[in-house]
N, CA, C and O of each residue as an XYZ file, in Angstrom:
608
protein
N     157.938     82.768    -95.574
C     157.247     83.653    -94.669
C     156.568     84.740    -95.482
O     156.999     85.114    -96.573
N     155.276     85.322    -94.781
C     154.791     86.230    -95.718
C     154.249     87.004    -94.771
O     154.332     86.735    -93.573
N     153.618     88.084    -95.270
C     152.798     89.069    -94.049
C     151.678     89.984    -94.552
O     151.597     90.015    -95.780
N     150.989     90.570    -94.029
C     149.763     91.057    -94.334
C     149.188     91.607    -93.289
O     148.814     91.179    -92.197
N     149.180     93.014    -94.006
C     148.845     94.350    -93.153
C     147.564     94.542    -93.388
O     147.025     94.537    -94.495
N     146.867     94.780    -91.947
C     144.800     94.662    -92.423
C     145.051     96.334    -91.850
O     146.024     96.695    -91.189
N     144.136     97.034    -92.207
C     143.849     98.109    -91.486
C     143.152     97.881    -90.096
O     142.468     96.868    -89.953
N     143.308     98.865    -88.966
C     142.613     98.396    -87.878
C     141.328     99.244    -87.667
O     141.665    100.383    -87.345
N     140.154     99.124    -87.721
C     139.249     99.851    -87.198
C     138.537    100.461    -86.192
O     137.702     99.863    -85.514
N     138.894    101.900    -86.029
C     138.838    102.575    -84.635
C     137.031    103.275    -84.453
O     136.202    103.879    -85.134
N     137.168    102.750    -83.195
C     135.839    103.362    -82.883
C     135.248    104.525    -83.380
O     136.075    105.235    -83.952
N     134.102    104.979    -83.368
C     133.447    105.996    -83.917
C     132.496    106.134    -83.127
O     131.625    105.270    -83.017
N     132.501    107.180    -82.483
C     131.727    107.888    -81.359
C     130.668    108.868    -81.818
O     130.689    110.039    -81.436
N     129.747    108.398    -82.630
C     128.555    109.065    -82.916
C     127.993    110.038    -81.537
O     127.897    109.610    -80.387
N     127.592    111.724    -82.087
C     127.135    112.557    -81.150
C     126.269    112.238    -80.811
O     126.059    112.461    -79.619
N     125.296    111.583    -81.528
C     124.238    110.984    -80.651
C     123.965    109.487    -81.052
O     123.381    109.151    -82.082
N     124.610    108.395    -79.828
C     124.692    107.166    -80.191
C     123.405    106.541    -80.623
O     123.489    105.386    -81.039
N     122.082    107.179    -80.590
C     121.096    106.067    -80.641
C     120.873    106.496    -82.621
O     120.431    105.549    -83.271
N     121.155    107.746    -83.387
C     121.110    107.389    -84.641
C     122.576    106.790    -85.350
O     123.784    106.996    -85.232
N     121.589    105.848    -86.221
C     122.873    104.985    -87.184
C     124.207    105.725    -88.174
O     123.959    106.750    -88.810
N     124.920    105.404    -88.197
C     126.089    105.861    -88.389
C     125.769    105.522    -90.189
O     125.493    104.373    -90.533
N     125.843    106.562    -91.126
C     125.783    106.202    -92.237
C     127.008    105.484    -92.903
O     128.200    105.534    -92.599
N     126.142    104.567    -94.244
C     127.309    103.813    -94.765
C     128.077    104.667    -95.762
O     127.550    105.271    -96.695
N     129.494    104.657    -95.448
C     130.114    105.406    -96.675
C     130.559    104.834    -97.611
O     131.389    103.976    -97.310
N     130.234    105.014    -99.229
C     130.438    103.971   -100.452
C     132.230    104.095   -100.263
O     132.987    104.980    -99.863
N     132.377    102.908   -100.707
C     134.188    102.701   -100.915
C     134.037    102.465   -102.301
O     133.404    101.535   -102.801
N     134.748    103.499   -102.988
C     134.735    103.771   -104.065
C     136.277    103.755   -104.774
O     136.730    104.083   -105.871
N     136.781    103.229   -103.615
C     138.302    103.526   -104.264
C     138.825    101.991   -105.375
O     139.958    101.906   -105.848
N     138.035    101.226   -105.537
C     138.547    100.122   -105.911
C     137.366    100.212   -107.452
O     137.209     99.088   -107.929
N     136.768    101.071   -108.039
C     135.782    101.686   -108.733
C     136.437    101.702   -110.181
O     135.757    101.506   -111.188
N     137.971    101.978   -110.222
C     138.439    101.939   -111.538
C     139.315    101.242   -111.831
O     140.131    101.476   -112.723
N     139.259     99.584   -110.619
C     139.855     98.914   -111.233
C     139.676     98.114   -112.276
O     138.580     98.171   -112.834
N     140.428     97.429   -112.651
C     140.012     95.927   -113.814
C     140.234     94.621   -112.964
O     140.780     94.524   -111.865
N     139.860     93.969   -113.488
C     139.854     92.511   -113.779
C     140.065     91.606   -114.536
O     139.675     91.762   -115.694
N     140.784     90.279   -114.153
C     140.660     89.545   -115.221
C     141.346     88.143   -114.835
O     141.424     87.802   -113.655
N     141.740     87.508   -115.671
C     142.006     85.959   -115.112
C     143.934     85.849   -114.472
O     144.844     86.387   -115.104
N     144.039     85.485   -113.871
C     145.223     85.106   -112.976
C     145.835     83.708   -113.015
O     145.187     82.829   -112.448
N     146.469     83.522   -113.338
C     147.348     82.084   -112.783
C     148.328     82.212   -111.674
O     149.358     82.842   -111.913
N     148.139     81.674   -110.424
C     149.111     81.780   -109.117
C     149.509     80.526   -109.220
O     148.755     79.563   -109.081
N     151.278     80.428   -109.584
C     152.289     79.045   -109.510
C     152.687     79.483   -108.134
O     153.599     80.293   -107.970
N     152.057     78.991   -107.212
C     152.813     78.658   -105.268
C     152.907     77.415   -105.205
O     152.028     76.682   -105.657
N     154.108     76.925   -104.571
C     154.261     75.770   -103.663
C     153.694     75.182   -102.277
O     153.440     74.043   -101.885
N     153.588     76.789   -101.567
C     153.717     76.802   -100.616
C     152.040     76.679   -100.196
O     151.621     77.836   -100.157
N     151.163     75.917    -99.937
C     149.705     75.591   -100.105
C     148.999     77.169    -98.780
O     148.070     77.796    -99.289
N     149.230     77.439    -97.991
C     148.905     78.399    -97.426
C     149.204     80.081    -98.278
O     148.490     81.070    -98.116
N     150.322     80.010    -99.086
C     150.282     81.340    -98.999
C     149.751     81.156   -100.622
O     149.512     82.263   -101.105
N     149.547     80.211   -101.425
C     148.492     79.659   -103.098
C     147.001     80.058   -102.004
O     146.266     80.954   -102.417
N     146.673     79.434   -100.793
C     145.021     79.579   -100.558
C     145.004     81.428   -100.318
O     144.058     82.054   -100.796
N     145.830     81.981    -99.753
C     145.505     83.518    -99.730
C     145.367     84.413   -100.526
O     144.579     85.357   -100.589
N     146.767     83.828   -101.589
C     146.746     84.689   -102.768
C     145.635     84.605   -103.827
O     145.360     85.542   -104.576
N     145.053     83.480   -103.834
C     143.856     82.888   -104.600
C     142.388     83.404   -104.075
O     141.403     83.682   -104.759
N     142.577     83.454   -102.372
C     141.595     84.396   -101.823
C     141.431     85.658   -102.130
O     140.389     86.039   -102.664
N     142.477     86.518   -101.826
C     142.675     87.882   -101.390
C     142.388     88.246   -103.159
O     141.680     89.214   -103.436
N     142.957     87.444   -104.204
C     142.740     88.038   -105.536
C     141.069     87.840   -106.452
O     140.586     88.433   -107.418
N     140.565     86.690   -105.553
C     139.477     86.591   -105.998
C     138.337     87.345   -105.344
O     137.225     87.527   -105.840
N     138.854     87.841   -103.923
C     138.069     88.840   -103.671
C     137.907     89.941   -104.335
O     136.870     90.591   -104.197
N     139.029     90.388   -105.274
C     139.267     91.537   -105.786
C     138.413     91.618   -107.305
O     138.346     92.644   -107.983
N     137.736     90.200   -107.694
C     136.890     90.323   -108.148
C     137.417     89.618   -109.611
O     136.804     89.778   -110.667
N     138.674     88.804   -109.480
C     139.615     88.158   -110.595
C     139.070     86.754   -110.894
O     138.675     86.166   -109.887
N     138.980     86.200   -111.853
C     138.855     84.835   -111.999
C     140.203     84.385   -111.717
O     141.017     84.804   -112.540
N     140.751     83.550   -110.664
C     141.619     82.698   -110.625
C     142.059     81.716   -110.732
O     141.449     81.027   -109.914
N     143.217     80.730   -111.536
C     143.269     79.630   -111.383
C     144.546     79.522   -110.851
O     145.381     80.301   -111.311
N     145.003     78.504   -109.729
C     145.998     77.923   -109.341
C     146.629     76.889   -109.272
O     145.962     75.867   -109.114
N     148.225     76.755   -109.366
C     148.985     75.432   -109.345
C     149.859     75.398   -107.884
O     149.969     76.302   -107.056
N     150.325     74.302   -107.869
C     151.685     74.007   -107.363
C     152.534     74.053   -107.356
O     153.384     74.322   -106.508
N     152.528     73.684   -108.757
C     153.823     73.160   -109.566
C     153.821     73.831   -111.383
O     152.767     74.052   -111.979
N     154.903     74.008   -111.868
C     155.445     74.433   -113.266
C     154.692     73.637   -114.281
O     154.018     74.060   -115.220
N     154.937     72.374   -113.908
C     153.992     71.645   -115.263
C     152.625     72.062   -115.325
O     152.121     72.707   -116.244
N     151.767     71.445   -113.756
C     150.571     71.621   -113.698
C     149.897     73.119   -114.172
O     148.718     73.182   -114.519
N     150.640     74.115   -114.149
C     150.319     75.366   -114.797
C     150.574     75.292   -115.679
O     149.517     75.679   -116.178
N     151.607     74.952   -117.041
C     151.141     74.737   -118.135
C     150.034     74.310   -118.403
O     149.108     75.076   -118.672
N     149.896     72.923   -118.383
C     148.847     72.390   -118.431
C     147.312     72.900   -118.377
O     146.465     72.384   -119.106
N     147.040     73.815   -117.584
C     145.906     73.772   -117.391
C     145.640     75.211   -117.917
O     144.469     75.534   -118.114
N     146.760     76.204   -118.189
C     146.618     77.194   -118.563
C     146.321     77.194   -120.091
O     145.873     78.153   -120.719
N     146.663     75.884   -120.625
C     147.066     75.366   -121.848
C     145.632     74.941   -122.525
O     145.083     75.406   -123.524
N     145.179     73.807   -121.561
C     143.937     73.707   -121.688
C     142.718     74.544   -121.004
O     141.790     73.799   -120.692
N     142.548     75.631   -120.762
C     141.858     76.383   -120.421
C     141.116     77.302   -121.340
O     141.718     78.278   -121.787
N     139.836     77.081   -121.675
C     139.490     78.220   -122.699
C     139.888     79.394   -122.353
O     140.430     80.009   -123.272
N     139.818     79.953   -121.329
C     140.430     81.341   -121.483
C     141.780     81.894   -120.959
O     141.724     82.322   -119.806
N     142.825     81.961   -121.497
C     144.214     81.825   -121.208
C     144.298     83.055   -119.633
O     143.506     83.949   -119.333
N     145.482     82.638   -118.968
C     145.313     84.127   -118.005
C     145.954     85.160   -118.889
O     146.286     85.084   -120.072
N     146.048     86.168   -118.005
C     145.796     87.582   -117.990
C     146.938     87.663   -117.767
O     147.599     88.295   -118.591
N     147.599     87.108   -116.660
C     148.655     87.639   -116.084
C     149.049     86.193   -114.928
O     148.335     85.332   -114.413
N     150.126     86.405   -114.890
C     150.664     85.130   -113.998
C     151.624     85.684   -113.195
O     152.436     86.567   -113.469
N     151.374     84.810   -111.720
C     152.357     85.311   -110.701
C     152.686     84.185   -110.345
O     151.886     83.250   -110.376
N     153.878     84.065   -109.955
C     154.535     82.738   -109.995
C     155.747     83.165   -108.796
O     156.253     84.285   -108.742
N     156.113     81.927   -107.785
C     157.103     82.122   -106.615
C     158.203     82.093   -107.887
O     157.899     82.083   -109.080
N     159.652     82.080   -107.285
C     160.337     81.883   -107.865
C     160.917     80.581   -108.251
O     161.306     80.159   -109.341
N     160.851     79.816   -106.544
C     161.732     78.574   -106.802
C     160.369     77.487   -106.307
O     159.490     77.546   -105.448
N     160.708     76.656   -107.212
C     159.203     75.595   -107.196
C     159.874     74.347   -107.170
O     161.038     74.274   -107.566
N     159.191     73.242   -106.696
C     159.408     72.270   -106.525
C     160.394     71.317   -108.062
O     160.248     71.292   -109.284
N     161.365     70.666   -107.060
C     162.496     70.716   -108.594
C     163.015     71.245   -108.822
O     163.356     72.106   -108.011
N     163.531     71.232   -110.058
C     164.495     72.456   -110.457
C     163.793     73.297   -111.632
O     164.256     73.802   -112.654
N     162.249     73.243   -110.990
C     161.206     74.180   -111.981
C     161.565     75.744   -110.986
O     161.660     75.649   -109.763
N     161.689     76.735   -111.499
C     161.554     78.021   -111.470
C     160.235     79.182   -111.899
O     159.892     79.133   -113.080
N     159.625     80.031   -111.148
C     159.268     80.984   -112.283
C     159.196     81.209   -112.995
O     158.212     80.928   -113.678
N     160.187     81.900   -113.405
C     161.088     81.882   -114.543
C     160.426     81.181   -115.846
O     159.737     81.740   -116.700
N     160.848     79.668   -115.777
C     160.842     78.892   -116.561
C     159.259     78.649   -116.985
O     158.767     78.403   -118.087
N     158.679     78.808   -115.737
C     157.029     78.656   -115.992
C     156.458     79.912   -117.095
O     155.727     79.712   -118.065
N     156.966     81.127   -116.682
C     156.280     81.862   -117.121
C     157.202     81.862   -119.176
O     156.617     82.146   -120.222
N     158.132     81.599   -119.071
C     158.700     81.363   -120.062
C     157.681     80.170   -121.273
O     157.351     80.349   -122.446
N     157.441     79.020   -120.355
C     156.992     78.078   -121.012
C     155.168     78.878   -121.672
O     154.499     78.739   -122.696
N     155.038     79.607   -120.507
C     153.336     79.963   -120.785
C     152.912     80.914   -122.090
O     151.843     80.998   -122.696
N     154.703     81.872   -122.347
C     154.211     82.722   -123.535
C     154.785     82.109   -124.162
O     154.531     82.597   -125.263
N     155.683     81.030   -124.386
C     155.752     80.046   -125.448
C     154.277     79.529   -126.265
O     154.078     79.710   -127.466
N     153.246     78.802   -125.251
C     152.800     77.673   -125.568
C     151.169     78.962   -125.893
O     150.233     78.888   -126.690
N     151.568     80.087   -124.733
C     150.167     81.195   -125.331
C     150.628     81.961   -126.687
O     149.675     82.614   -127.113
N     151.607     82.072   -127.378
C     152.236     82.642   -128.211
C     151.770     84.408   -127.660
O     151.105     85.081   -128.448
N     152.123     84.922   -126.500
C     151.744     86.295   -125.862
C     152.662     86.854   -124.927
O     152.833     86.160   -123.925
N     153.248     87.840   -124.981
C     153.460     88.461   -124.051
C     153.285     88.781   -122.788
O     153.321     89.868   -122.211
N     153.075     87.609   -122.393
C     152.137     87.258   -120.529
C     152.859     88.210   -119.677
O     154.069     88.164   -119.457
N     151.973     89.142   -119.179
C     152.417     90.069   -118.129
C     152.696     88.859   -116.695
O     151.905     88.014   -116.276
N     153.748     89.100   -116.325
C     154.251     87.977   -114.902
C     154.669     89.113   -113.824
O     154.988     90.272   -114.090
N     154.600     88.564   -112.662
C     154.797     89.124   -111.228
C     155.616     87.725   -110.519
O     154.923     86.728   -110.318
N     157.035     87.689   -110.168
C     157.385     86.911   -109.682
C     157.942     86.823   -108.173
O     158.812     87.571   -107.727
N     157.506     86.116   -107.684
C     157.332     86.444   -105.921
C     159.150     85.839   -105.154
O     159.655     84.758   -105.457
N     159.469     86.340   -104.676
C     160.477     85.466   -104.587
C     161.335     86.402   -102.874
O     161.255     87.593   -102.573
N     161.961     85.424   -102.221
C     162.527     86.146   -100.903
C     163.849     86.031   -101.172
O     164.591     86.442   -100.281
N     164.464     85.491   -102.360
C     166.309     85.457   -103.062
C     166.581     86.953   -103.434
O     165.863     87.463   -104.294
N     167.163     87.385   -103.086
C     167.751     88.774   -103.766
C     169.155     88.839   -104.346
O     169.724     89.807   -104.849
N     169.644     87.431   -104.142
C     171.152     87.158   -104.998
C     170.985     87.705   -106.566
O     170.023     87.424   -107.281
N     172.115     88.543   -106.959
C     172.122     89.411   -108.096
C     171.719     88.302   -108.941
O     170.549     88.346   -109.324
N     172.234     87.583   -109.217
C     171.665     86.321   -110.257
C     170.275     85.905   -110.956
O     169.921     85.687   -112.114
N     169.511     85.902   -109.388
C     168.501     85.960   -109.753
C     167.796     87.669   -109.860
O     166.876     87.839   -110.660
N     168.155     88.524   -109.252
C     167.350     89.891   -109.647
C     167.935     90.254   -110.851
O     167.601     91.420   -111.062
N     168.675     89.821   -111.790
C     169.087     89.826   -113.213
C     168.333     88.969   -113.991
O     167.555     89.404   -114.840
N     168.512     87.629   -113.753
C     167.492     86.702   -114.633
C     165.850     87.001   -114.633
O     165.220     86.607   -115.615
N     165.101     87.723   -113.501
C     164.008     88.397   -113.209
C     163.893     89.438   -113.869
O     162.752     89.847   -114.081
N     164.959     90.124   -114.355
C     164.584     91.702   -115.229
C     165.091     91.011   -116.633
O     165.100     91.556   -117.737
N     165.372     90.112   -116.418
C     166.163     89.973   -118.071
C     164.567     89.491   -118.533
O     163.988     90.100   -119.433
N     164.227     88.878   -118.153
C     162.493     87.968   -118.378
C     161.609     88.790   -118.406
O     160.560     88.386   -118.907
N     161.631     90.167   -117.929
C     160.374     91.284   -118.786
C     159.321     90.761   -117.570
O     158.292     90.257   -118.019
N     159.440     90.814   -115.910
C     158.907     90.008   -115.004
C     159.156     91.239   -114.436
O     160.174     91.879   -114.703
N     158.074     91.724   -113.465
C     158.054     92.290   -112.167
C     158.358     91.183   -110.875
O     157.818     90.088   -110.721
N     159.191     91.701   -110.175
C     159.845     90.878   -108.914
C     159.473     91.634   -108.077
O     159.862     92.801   -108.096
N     158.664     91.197   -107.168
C     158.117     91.697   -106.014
C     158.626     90.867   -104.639
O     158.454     89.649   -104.643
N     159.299     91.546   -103.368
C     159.874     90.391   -102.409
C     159.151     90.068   -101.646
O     158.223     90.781   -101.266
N     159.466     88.514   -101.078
C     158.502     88.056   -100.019
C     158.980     88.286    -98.919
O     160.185     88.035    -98.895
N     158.394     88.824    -97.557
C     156.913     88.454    -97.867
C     156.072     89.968    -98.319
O     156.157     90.957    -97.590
N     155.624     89.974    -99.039
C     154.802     90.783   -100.157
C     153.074     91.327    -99.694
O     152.023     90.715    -99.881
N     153.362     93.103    -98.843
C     152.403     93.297    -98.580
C     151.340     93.502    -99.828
O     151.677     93.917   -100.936
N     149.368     92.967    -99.274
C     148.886     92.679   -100.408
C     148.538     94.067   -101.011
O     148.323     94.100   -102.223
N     148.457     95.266   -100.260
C     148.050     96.134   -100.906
C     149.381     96.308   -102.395
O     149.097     96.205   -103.588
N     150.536     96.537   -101.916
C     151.952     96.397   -103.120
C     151.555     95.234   -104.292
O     151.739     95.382   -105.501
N     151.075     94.265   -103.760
C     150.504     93.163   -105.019
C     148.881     93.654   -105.855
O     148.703     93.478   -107.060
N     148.146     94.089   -105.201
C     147.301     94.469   -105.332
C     147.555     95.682   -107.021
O     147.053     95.584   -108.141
N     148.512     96.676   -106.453
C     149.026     97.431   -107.250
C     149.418     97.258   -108.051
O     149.040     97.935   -109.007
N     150.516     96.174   -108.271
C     151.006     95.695   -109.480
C     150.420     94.943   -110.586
O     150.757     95.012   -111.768
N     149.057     93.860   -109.818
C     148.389     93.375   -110.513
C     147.397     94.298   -111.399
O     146.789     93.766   -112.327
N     147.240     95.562   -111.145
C     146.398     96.719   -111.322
C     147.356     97.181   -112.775
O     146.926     97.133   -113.927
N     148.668     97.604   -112.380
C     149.669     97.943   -112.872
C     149.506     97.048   -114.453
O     148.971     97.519   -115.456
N     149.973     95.992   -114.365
C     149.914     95.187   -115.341
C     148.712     94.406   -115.562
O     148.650     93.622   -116.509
């Protein structure tokens, strides 16, 4: 399960309705960065949002399914990601974890990771900090992801 908070937009009652309401620049997204992403989801609806919502933000993204297939392609990819966010538990007995493990193996880098996960058993919120991984819980409002991806 996941969720996602939109802002709602309230009317605006111009004093005099027949002139146009000027546009105001949104400037708040002005000092962010960018850069390439790898999203490991299983779950094919909440891989198409996160792949949306981050490429709106102006990220090159690439996405998997699955643990191998993100090696793989991160592997063969001229330009390695940036940063990888990965669920926790993936099809098999592939993990996060293990993905993002395998990726600064095979990138020889310090891959900044964000790992998504709705387990909060100490086990795993230990093996998540032991891995140098931001753990963010699902379901994971996007502005909080938004931040972290900013963050790191």
């Amino acid at each position: 399960m996941f969720a996602i908070t939109v802002p709602r937009v309230t009317d605006v009652v111009a004093a005099d309705a027949r002139a146009p309401l000027a546009a105001k620049p949104d400037t708040r997204h002005a000092a962010d960065c960018t850069g390439r992403i790898l999203i490991v989801e299983d779950d094919p609806d909440l891989l198409s949002l996160l792949a949306e919502a981050l490429s709106g933000e102006g990220h090159s993204v690439m996405t998997s399914a699955d643990g191998d297939h993100a090696v793989a392609i991160a592997s063969v990819s001229a330009d390695a990601p940036d940063l990888v966010i990965a669920d926790y538990n993936l099809p098999g007995s592939a993990t996060g974890l293990g993905v993002i493990a395998a990726l600064r193996t095979r990138l020889r880098a310090d891959l900044p990771a964000i790992i998504l996960t709705a387990d909060i058993a100490p086990a795993t919120l230990r093996g998540i900090a032991a891995s140098n991984a931001l753990q963010l819980r699902k379901p994971v409002q996007l502005a909080t992801l938004r931040d972290a991806v900013q963050r790191l």
